[in-house]
N, C-alpha and C positions, 0 to 999 in steps of 0.2 A: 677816394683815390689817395687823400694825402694820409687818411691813416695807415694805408698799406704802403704809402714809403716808409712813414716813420718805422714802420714794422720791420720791413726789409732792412731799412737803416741799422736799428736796431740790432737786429741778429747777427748785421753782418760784423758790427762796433763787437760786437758780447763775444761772436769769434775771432775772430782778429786778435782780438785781446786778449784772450784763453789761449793761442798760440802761441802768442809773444810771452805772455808767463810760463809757459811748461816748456818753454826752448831755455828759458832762464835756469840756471843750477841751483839760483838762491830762493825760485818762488815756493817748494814744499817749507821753507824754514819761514818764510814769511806771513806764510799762509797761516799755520798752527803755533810756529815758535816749539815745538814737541822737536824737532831736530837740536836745535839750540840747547831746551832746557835737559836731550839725552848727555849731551856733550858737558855741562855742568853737573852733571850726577857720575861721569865716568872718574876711577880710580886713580889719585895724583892730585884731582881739582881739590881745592878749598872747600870745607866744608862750613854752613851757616854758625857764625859763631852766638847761638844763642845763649839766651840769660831768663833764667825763671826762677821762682821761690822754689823753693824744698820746704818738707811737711813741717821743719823748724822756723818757716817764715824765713831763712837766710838767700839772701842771692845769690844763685852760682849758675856760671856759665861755663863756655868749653874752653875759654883758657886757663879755666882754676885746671884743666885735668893734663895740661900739658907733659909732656914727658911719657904719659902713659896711653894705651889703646882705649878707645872710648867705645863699647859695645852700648847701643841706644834699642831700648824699646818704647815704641809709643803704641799708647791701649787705653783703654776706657775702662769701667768699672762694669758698662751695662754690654759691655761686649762677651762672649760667651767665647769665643776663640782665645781672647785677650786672658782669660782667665783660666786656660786649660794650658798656657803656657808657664804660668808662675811657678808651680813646683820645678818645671826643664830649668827655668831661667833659675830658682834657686838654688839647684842641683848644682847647675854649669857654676852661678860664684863659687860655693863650697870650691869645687874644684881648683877652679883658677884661684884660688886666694893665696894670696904674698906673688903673684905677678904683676905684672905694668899694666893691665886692665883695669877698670873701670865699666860698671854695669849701672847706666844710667834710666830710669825708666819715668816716661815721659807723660803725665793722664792728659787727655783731654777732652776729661768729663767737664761740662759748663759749669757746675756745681760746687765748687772747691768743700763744701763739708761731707760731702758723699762722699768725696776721693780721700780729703783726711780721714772720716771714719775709715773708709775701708785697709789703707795704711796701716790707720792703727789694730784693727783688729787683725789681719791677716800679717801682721807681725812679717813687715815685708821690707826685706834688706837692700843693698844698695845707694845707690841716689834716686832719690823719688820725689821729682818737679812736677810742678801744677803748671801745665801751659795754657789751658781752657781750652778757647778753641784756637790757639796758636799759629794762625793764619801765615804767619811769617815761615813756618819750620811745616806746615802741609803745602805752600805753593814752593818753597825751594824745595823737597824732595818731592814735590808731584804725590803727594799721600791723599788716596782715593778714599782708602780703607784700612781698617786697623784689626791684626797686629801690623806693624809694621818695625824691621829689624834695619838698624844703618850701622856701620863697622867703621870706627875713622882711627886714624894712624894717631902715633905720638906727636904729629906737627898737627896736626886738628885736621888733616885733609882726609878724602873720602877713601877708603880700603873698596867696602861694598855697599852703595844706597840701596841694594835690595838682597839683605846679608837673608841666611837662612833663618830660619826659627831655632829657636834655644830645642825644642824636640827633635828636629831635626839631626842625625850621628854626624854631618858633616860640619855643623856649628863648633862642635869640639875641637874637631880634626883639622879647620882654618886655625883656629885664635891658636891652635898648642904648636901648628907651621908659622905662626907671627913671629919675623926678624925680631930678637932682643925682648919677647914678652917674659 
């Protein structure tokens, strides 16, 4: 008999309770924080101002890039997508070159002699940082998967955290519509 109250109790505590959260407007954002972290990635917000080596060993972060639009790729060496985009994305610098852009491309291979080899052999332009597994710049833009494209303005704030791919015609067609590029 007293397990069948605690039971009843129970149930009744677990609805009650589920009511009083879902009458609330703040419990989906409380619940996952996915409402919050969409609201940090939308257009205008601050973007993370990270800091990682380049294949020169030099440190640069995103206020060395001030003034200009900072186009980000982040990919991997052993990604196969990640690497069917390199000739779009070299194509697209040629293009934009002597504009306020910046084509920054971000590895986060574990390995850093992988990533330098590949660097160097595939004679690959740009800014090219070694983040490894860069935990700080996959949980601010929510990065599941890579490639992954992020577009931020001359003040370092976010243009598009889920910009298109360098293959993609519309990739061109945003960055050559950018105010003052």
């Amino acid at each position: 008999m007293f397990c069948k109250k605690v039971h009843v109790l129970g149930f009744l505590f677990v609805f009650l309770f589920g009511l009083l959260l879902v009458g609330n407007p703040v419990f989906p954002k409380m619940i996952s924080g996915i409402e919050i972290q969409k609201e940090r990635l939308k257009a205008g917000c601050p973007a993370l101002n990270f800091r990682y080596k380049d294949n020169k060993g030099r440190w640069v972060g995103l206020k060395d890039f001030k003034g200009k639009y900072v186009y980000i790729d982040i990919w991997a060496t052993w990604c196969g997508p990640c690497k069917a985009e390199i000739p779009y994305l070299k194509q697209l610098e040629k293009e934009m070159k002597g504009k306020k852009i910046v084509f920054v491309s971000m590895s986060c291979d574990e390995d850093k002699a992988v990533w330098e080899k590949y660097v160097k052999e595939e004679r690959l332009s740009g800014v090219q940082l070694w983040m490894g597994k860069g935990k700080d710049m996959k949980d601010f833009y929510q990065i599941q998967s890579v490639p992954r494209f992020i577009l931020l303005d001359k003040k370092g704030d976010i243009v598009d955290a889920f910009m298109t791919r360098p293959s993609d015609e519309k990739t061109k067609e945003t960055l050559i519509k950018l105010k003052g590029i």
